[in-house]
N, C-alpha and C positions, 0 to 999 in steps of 0.2 A: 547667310542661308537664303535661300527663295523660299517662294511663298509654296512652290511645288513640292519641296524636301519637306516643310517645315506640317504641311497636311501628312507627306506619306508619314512620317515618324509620329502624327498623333493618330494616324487610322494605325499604324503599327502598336501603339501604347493603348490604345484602345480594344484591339484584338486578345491582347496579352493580360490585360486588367479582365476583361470577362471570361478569358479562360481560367486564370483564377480562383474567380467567381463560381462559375459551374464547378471544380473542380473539389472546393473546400464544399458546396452544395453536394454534392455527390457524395462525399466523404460522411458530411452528417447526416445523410439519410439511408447510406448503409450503418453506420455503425445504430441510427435509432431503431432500426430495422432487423436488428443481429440476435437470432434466435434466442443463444446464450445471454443475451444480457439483463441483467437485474436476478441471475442465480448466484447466491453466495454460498458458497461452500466453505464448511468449517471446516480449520486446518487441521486442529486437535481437539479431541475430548480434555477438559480441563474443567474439572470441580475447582473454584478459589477456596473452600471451605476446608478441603485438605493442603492448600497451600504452609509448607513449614520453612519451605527454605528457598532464597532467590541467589541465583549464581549471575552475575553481570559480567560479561567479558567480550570480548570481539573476537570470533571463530574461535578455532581450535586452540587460541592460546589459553593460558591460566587467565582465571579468572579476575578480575581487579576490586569488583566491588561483593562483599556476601553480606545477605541479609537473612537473620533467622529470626524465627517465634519463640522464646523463653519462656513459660510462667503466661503464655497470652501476649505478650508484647518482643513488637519486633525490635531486636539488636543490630548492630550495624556491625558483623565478626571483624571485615579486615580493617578496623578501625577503633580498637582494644574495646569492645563492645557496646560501643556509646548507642544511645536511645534513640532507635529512630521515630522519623514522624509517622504515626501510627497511619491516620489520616490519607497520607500518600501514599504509603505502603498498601493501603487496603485498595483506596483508589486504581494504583497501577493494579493490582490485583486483579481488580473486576474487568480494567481494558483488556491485558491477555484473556481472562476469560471470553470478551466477546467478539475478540480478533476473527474477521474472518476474508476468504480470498476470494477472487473474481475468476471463475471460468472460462479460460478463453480457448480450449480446442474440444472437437468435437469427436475426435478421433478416441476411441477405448483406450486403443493400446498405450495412448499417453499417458491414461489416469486407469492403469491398473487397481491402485487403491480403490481408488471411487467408485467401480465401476463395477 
């Protein structure tokens, strides 16, 4: 290679690294900038205090795993009733209660519910 090729392809790579540059720059000063962000919206009303019964499955199939409150204490049903850990049972509990989503359109007709 010459010394001629060897400048155009670093003024080439140079062009190409600071578009980049501005491009991921741009990117994070819309999204810091995005009306909607930092609104979370809750998916569901969920007391954990009435929680009796946990269904674990993946979509519409039957479920795999069930968990209930007997007498106070959770059982583990598809599992000839064995004792679960109360602990984590209550723990997952409290997460679903304080699941929540991120808004991302700004449009009504999207969020009927919400709206």
């Amino acid at each position: 290679m010459t010394k001629k090729q060897i400048i155009i392809l670093g003024v080439i790579l140079v062009v190409l690294a600071l578009g980049i540059l501005v491009k991921s720059w741009s990117r994070s000063m819309s999204d810091a900038t995005g009306s909607l962000q930092g609104k979370a919206v809750v998916v569901a009303p969920f007391d954990p205090v009435k929680a009796e019964r946990i269904l674990i499955g993946r979509g519409l199939q039957m479920s795999t795993v069930e968990l209930a409150k007997e007498n106070g204490a959770w059982k583990v049903k598809s599992l000839w009733n064995a004792k679960a850990d109360a602990v984590k049972v209550e723990s997952f509990i409290q997460k679903i209660g304080s699941v929540q989503g991120e808004l991302r359109g700004a449009g009504k007709n999207l969020f009927g519910i919400l709206a």
